[in-house]
C-alpha positions as CSV (number, residue, x, y, z in Angstrom):
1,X,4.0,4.6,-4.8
2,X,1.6,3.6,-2.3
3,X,1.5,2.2,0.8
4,X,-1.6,0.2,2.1
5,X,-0.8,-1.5,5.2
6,X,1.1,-0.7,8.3
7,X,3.9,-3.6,7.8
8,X,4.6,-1.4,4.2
9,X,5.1,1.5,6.1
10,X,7.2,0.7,8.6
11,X,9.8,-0.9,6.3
12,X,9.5,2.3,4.4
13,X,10.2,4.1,7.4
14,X,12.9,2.1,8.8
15,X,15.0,2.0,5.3
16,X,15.0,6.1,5.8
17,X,14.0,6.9,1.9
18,X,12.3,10.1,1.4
19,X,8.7,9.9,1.6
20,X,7.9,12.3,-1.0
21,X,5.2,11.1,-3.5
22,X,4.2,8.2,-1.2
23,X,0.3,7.5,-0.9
24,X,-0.4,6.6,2.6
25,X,-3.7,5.0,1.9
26,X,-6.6,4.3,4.5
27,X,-3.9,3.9,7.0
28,X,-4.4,4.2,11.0
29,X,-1.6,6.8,11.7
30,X,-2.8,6.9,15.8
31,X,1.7,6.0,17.4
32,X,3.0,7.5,14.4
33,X,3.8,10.9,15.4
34,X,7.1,11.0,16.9
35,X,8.3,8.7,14.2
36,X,6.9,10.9,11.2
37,X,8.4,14.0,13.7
38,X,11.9,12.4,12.9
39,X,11.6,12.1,9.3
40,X,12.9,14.4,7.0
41,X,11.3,14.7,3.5
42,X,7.7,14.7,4.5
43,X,6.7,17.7,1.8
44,X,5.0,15.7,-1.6
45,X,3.4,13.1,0.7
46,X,-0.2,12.8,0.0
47,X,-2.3,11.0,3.4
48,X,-5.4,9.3,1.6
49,X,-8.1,8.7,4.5
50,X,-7.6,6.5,7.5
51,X,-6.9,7.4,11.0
52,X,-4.9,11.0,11.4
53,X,-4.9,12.3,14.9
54,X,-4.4,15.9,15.5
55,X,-0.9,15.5,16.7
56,X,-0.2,13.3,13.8
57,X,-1.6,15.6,11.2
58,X,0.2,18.9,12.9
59,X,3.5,17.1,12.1
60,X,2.0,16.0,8.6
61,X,1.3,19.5,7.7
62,X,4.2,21.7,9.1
63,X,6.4,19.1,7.4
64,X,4.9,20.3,4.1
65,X,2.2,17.1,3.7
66,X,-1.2,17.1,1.8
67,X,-4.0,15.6,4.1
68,X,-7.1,13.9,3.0
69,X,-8.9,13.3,5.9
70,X,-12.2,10.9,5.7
71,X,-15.6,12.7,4.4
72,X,-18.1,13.3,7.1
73,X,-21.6,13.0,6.0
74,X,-21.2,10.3,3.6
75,X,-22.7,6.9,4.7
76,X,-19.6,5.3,3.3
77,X,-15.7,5.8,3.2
78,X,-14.4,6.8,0.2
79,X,-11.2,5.1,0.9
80,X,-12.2,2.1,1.5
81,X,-11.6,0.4,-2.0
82,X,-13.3,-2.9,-2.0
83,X,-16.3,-4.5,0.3
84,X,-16.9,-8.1,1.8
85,X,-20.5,-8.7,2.5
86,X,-20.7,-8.2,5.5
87,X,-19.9,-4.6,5.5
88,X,-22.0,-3.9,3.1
89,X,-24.9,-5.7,4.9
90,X,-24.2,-4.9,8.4
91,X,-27.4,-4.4,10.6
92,X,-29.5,-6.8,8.2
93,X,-30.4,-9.1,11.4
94,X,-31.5,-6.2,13.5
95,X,-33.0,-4.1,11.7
96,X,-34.0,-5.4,7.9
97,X,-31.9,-4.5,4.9
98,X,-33.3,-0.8,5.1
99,X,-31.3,0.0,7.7
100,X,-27.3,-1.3,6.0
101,X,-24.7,0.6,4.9
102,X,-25.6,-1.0,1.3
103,X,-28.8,0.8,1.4
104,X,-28.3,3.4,3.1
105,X,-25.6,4.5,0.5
106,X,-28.1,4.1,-2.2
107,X,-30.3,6.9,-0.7
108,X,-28.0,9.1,-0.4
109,X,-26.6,9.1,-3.7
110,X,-30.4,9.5,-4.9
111,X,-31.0,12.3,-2.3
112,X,-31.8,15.4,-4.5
113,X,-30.2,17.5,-2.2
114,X,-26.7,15.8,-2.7
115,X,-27.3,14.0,-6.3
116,X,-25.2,17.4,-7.9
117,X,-23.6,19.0,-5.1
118,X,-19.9,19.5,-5.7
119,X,-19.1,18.4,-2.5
120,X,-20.9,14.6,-2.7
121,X,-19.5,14.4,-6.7
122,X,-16.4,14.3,-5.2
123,X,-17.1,11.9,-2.5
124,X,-18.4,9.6,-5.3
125,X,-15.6,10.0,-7.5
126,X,-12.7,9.0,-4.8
127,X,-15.0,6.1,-3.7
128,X,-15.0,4.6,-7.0
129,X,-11.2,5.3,-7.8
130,X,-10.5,3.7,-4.6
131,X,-12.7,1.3,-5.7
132,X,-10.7,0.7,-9.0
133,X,-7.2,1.0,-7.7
134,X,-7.8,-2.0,-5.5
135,X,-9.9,-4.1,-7.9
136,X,-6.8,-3.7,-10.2
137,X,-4.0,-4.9,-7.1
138,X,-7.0,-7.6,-6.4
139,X,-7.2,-9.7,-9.7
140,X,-3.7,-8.7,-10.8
141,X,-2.1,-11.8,-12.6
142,X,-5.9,-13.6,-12.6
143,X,-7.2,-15.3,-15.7
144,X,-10.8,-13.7,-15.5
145,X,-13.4,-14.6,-16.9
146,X,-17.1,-12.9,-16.9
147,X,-20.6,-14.4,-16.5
148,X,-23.4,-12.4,-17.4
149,X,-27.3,-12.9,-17.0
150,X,-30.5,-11.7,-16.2
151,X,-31.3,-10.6,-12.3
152,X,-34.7,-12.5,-12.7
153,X,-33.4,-15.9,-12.3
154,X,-34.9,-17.4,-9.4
155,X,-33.6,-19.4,-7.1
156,X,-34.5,-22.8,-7.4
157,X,-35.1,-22.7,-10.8
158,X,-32.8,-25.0,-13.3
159,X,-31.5,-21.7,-14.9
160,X,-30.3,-21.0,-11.1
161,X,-28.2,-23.9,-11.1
162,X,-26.7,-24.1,-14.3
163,X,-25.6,-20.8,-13.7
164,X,-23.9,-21.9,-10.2
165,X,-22.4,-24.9,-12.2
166,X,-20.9,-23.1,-14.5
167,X,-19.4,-20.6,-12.1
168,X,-17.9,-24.0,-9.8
169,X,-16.7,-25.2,-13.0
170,X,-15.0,-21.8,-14.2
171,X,-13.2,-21.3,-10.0
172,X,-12.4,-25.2,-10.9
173,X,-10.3,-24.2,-13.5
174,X,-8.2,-21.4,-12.0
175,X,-10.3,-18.6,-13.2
176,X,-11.4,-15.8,-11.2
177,X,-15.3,-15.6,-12.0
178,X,-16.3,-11.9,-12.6
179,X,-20.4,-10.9,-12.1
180,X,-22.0,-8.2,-11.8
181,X,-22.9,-8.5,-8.4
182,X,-26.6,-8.9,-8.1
183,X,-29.1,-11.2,-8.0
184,X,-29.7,-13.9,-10.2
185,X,-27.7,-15.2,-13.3
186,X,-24.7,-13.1,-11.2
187,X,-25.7,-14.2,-7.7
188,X,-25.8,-18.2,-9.0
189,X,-21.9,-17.9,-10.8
190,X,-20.7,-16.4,-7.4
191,X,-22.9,-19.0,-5.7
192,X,-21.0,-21.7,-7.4
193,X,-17.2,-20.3,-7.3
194,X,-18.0,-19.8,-3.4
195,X,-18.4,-23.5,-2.4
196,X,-15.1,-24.7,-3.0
197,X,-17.1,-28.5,-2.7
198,X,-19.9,-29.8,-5.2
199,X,-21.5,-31.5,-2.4
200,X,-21.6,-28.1,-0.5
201,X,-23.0,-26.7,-3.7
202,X,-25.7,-29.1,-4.2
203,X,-26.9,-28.8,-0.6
204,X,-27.0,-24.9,-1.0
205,X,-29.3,-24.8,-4.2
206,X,-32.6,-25.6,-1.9
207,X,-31.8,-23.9,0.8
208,X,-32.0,-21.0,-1.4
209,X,-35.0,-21.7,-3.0
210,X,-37.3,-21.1,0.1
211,X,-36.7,-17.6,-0.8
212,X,-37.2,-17.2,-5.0
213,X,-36.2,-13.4,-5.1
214,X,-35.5,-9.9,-4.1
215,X,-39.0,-8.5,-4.3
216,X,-40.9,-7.2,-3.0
217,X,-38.4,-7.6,0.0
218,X,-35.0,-7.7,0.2
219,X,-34.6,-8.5,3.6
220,X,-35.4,-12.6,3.6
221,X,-33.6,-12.8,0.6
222,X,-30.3,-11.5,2.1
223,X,-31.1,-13.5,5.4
224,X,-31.2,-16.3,4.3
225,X,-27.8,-16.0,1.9
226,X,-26.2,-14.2,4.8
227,X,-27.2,-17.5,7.3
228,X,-26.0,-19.8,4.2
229,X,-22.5,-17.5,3.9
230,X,-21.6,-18.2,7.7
231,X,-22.0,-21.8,7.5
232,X,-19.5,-22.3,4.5
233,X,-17.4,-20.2,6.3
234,X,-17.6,-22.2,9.4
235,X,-17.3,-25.7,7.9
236,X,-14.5,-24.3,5.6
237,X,-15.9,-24.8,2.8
238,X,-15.0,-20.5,1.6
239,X,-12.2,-18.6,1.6
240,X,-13.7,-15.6,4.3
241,X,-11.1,-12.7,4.6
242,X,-10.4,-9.5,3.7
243,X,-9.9,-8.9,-0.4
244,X,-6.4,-7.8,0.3
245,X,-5.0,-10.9,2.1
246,X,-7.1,-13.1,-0.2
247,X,-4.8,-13.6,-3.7
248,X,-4.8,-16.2,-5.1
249,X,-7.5,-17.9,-3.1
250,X,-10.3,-16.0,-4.1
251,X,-12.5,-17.6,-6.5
252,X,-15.1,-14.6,-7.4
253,X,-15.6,-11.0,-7.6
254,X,-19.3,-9.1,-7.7
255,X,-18.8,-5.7,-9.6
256,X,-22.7,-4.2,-8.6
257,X,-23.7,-0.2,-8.6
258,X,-25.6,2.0,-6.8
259,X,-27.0,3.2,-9.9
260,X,-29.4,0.2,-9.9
261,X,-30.1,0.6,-6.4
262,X,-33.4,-1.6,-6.8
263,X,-30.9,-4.8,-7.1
264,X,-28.9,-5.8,-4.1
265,X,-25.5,-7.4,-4.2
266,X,-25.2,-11.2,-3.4
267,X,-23.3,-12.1,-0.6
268,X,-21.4,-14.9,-2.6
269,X,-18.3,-12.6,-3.5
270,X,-15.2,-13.1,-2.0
271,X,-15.0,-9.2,-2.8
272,X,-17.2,-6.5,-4.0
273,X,-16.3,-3.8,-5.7
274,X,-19.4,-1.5,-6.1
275,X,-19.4,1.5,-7.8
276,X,-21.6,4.4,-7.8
277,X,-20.9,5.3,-11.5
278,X,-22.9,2.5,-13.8
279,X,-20.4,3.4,-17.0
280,X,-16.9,3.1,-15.0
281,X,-18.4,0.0,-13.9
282,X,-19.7,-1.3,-16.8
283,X,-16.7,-0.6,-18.8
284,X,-14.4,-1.9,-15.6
285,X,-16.3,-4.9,-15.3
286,X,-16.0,-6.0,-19.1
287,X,-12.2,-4.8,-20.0
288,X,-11.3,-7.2,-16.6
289,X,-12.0,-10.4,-18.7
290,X,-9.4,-11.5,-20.0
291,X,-10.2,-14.9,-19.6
292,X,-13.5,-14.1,-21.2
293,X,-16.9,-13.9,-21.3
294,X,-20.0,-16.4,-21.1
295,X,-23.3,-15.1,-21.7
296,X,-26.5,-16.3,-20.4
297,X,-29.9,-16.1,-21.0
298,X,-30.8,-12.4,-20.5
299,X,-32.3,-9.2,-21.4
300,X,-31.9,-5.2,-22.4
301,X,-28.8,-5.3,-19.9
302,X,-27.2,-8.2,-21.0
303,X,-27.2,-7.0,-24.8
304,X,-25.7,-4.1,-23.7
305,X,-23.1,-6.0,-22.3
306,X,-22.6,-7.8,-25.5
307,X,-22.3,-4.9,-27.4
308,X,-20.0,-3.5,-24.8
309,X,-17.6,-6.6,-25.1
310,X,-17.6,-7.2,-28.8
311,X,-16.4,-3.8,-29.9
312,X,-12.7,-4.4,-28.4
313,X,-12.7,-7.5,-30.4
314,X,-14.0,-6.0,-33.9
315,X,-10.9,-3.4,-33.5
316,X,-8.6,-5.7,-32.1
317,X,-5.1,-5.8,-33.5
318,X,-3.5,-8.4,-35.3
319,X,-1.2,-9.1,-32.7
320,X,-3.4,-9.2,-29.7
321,X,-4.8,-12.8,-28.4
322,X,-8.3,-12.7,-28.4
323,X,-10.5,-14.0,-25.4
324,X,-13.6,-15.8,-26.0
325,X,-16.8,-14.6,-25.9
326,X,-19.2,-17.8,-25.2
327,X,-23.5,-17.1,-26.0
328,X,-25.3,-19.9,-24.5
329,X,-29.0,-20.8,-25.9
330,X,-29.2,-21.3,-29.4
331,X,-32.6,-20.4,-29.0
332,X,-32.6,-17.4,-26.9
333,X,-30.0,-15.6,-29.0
334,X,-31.0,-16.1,-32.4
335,X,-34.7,-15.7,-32.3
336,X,-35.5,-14.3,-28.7
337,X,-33.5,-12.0,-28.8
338,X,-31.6,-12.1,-31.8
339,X,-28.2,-10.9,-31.1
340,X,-26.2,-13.4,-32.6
341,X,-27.3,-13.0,-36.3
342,X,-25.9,-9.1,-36.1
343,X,-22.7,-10.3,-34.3
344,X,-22.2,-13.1,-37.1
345,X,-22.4,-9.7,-40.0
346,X,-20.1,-7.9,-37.7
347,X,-17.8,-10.6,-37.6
348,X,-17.8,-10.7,-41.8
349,X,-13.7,-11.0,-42.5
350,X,-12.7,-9.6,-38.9
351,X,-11.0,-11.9,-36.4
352,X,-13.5,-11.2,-34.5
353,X,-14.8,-14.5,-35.8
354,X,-12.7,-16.5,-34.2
355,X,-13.9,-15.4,-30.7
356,X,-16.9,-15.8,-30.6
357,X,-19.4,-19.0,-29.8
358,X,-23.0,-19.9,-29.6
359,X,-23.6,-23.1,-27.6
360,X,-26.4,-24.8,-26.0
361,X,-25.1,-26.6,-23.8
362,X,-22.9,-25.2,-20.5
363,X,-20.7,-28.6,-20.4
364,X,-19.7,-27.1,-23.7
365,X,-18.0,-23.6,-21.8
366,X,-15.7,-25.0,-20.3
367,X,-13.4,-26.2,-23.0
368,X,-13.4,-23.1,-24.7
369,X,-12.2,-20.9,-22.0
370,X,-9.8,-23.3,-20.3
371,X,-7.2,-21.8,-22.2
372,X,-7.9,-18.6,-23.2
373,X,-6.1,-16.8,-20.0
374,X,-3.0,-18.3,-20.4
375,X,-3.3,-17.5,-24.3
376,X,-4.0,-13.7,-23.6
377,X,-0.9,-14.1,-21.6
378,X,-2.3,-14.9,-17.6
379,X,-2.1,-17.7,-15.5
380,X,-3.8,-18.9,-12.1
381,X,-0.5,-17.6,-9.2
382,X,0.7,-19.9,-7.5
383,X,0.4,-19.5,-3.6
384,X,2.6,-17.1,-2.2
385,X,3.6,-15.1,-5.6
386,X,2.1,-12.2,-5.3
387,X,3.2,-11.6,-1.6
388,X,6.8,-12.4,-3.0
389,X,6.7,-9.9,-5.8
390,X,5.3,-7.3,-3.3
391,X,8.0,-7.7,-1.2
392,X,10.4,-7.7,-4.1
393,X,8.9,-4.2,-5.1
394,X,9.1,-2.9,-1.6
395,X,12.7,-3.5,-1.3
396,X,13.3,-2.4,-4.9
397,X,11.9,0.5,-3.7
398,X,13.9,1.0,-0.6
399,X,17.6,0.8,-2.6
């Protein structure tokens, strides 16, 4: 069981359950002292990160309690779970994109004096369970539904937009839009699910534009998103809060890694959940979808992706709704880069068949995965559901 916030724990506190095998997670435990003092039971609590004083952990660890404390010398916390933008980018207006927590985070993991020391795998591997187990609480009950593309679409190019259409479209329809959190194809679909109005859409396209891409500079292209975030979030045009008191209002999630620490994440996310393992992110990133997946126009990365997807749905059981998997370009994909003539011999006498779609046309996405999250058993919550059902849980918990 685990408790996240301070409202959790003090109801926890207050019912007088034992606390063993509770999770205190990334908690600020600074006036709790005499209150943990007085609680018998604290032996099998585990303290995950946050705030532990020294009187606080004293009483933690005579009562028989296991203390994580946060990791010094990484440039991130562990704990944290997921990101908002602005953490991620924080110092980008004083001191250039070199000097954020973003990149900062990137170097280290490539440092060769860390990249296979026991003591940073470890950091890495709570940062990215942290990272999961939050991701999961964030999008729990969410039709989702991916978009992948190539990082090389510019802004301001027609490719740009579509993609940003398609991802206002997708949020339109009560899907959570899934990326991978860079720049691009991914950047346009968050982009799009951000501005909650088509007219606040349309005006951001160009404003964008002035800056094309990433390289050879990341810094202009972050300012200028970053200047373009604040606005919406001033004229209330985006949701702008933490991930966790988000639910159902978010519209888009960026799942980015370190390991392609050449490609920034876009600051159109309502959360980011980066990892610094490419496979659990990969293979996190795809088995979330269960809305499913539109492909665009892409490369080496985006056929992996494909791959990645369709091998659930060649093994999928009878009895198991299957979500759509949506190629768009007739073009690209079948002479490109000809993925979808192997897919169609894959697909010989599976159900796989009925999955999957090659279209040219995004208008045509749409109305093939409009119903597919309700099909595979999700549905858009309606406001206030998940907080009820948390607080159903908690008091389950308490009796």
């Amino acid at each position: 069981m685990e408790i996240e916030t301070l409202e959790e724990l003090d109801d926890y506190l207050d019912s007088g359950a034992s606390l063993t095998g509770l999770r205190l997670q990334h908690l600020d435990l600074s006036e709790y002292a005499p209150r943990l003092a007085g609680h018998t039971g604290l032996a099998g609590l585990v303290v995950l990160g946050g705030v532990v004083p020294p009187d606080v952990a004293e009483v933690l660890l005579v009562g028989g309690a296991i203390v994580f404390p946060g990791l010094a010398g990484a440039p991130i916390d562990p704990w944290r779970g997921l990101y908002v933008p602005e953490e991620l980018y924080a110092g980008l207006e004083a001191h250039g994109y070199g000097h954020t927590p973003d990149a900062k985070a990137y170097q280290w993991s490539t440092d060769t004096r860390v990249a296979t020391d026991a003591f940073a795998t470890l950091v890495r591997a709570i940062h990215d369970d942290s990272v999961t187990d939050e991701l999961d609480e964030f999008i729990d009950g969410r039709s989702v539904v991916g978009v992948m593309g190539g990082h090389d679409v510019a802004r301001g190019s027609d490719a740009y937009a579509d993609a940003a259409r398609l991802g206002h479209g997708l949020a339109g329809q009560g899907h959570l839009v899934v990326t991978g959190g860079g720049p691009g194809a991914m950047e346009a679909a968050n982009l799009g699910a951000f501005c909650h109005d088509p007219s606040a859409l349309d005006a951001a396209l160009p404003r964008l534009a002035a800056v094309p891409g990433f390289r050879p500079d990341v810094t202009p292209w972050a300012r200028v998103a970053m200047d373009l975030r604040r606005e919406l979030l001033e004229q209330g045009d985006a949701a702008g809060a933490r991930p966790e008191t988000l639910g159902p209002s978010a519209r888009s999630v960026g799942i980015p890694t370190w390991f392609y620490g050449h490609e920034p994440p876009n600051v159109f996310c309502d959360a980011i959940a980066k990892y610094f393992s490419n496979a659990l992110r990969e293979d996190g990133l795809l088995a979330r979808c269960t809305g499913g997946i539109v492909v665009l126009a892409g490369a080496a990365g985006t056929v992996q992706e494909i791959f990645q997807a369709v091998t659930p749905l060649y093994y999928a059981l009878e009895d198991v709704a299957l979500p759509p998997l949506v190629l768009v370009g007739r073009e690209h994909w079948t002479e490109t880069v000809p993925v979808w003539p192997a897919l169609q011999q894959l697909a010989r006498g599976r159900r796989m068949r009925e999955a999957l779609h090659l279209v040219d046309d995004l208008d045509d996405v749409l109305p093939l995965v409009a119903g597919a999250g309700a099909e595979a058993g999700f549905k858009p919550p309606v406001e206030g559901e998940r907080e009820v059902r948390y607080a159903a849980e908690r008091a389950e918990r308490h009796t």
